[in-house]
C-alpha positions, 0 to 999 in steps of 0.5 A: 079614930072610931069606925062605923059601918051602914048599909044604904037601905033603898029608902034613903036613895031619892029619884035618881037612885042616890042617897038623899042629901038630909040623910048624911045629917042621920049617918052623922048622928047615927055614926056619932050615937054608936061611937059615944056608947062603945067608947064609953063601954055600953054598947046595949044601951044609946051613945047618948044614954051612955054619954049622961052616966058620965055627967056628959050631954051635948047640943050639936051647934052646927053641922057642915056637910060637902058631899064628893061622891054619890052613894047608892042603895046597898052600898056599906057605907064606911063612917069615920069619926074623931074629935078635931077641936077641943074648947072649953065647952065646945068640940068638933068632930070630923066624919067621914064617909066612904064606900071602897075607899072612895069618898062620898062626904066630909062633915064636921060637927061643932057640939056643945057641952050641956048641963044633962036634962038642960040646955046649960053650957058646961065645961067638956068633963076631963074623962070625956076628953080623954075617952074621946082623944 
C-alpha cells in the first residue's frame, strides 16, 4: 500500500468551509501521479512521465467516490492507495482518504491500460504489476 500526505488549502473548501466535492477526484489523481513516480523510482519527474519509460499509460474508465466525513481547510489529509483488481488491461485501485484516522472518502479507480501516445487497450506489462502489488 502506498501512502500520500496533502494539506487542504483554503481554496479547495466551498461556502460551508469543507472541501468541495470535485476536489476528491484531483487528491484521487494527485495521490495516484506521486504513487506511479515513487514507485517506479523517479520521484523528480510526473508518475505519468515515469509510468511511459516503462511502456505503461492509462485512461482512467471510471471513478467512484462516497464521501463519509467532511474535510477542512488545513487539515493533512492521509491518501492511501493499492491495486484492488488486476484484468488483463484494466486494474483497479482503491484510495482512501483520512484525516486522524477518521475517514473522510473511499474511491476506486477503474484504469485502463493504453498503448503510450494513443488510446489503444493494451495488456497491463507484467513489471507493472509486480511494481504495483
Amino acid at each position: 500500500m502506498y501512502q500520500h500526505q496533502l494539506r487542504v488549502r483554503y481554496g479547495e473548501c466551498d461556502a460551508q468551509g469543507v472541501v468541495f466535492n470535485a476536489n476528491y477526484l484531483a487528491y484521487v489523481d494527485d495521490a495516484m501521479d506521486h504513487w506511479l513516480a515513487h514507485a517506479l523510482g523517479r520521484p523528480d519527474v510526473s508518475g505519468f512521465t515515469a509510468a511511459t519509460d516503462f511502456g505503461f499509460d492509462y485512461m482512467v474508465r471510471r471513478v467512484v467516490v462516497e464521501w463519509s466525513s467532511p474535510a477542512r481547510h488545513g487539515d493533512l489529509l492521509r491518501l492511501d492507495a493499492e491495486v484492488t483488481r488486476w484484468g488483463n488491461s484494466s486494474f483497479d485501485v482503491k484510495i482512501t482518504g483520512n484525516v486522524d484516522g477518521r475517514e473522510i472518502f473511499a474511491s476506486v479507480l477503474t484504469g485502463v491500460c493504453v498503448t503510450p501516445g494513443t488510446a489503444t487497450p493494451a495488456r497491463v506489462p507484467d513489471e507493472i504489476r509486480k511494481i504495483l502489488s
